[in-house]
Each structure stands twice: as C-alpha cells, then as structure tokens.
N, C-alpha and C positions, 0 to 999 in steps of 0.2 A: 537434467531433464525431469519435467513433474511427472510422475505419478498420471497424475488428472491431465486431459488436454486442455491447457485453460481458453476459456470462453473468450469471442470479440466481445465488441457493443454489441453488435448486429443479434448473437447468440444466446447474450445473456437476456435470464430473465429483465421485465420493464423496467421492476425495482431497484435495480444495481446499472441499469444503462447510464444514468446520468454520474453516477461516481464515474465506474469506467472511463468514461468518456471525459470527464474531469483529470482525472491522472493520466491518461494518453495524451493530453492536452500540457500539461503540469512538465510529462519527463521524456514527452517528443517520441514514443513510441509505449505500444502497449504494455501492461503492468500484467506480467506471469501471475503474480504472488496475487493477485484483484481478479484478475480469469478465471482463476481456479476456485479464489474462495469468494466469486460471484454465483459460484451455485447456490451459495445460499445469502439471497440480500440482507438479511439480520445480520447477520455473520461480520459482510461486506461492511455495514455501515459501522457496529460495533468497532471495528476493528479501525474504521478511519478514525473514528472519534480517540480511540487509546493511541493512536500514533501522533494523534493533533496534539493531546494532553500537554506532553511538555512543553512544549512550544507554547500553550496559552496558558502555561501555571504561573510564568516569570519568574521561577526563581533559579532558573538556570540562564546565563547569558548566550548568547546566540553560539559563540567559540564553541564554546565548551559541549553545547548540545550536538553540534557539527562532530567534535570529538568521540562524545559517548557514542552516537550512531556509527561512526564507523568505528572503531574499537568492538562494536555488539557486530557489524556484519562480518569483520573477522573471526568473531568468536564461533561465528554459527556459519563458514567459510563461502559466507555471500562476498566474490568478487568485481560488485560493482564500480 
C-alpha cells in the first residue's frame, strides 16, 4: 500500500491527466506508481521518458528487455 493515496485522472493535476489516462488505457486499470508520482507532472513525464529509453535505444531485443523488467520487479518485490 503507498505511502501517498495515488491520484485518478479526474484528480490529477492537467499536466499529468493525459499520461495517466494513457497508461490506464495501456494496462486496463489504474497505474499506483503514476497516481502517486502524478503529484508532480515533471516528475510523471520524466519518468515515462526513462522507462520508454530501452525500448527505443534497440540494442536490446524485445526478449530479453521483457526479461530484465521482470527480473528488476522481483528485485525491488513488485508482484506484478
């Protein structure tokens, strides 16, 4: 359970509404980890950009990044 209550669309600031609402869209129900740090939309957009990174650097194959992500949310004992 967060810390923060994380934010809807409805709640968040204007500038984080359309990610939000993008990743709700994306994983078919609301994004915790995006509610929460939609407090702050800098933050919110920074933070899609560094998760986009590998995915559009190619020099990881699709497998393998599929791999590292869960391998990293075990580490950090996200049970998605």
């Amino acid at each position: 359970m967060p810390r923060l209550k994380p934010l809807s669309v409805d709640e968040a600031p204007e500038a984080a509404r359309p990610i939000l609402a993008a990743a709700e869209a994306r994983l078919g129900r609301p994004s915790v980890p995006g509610g929460v740090v939609a407090r702050c939309p800098v933050i919110l957009e920074a933070g899609r950009g560094l998760s986009a990174a590998p995915g559009q650097s190619g020099t990881l194959p699709a497998e393998m990044r599929a791999l590292v992500c869960e391998r990293v949310a075990l580490m950090v004992g996200c049970l998605f």
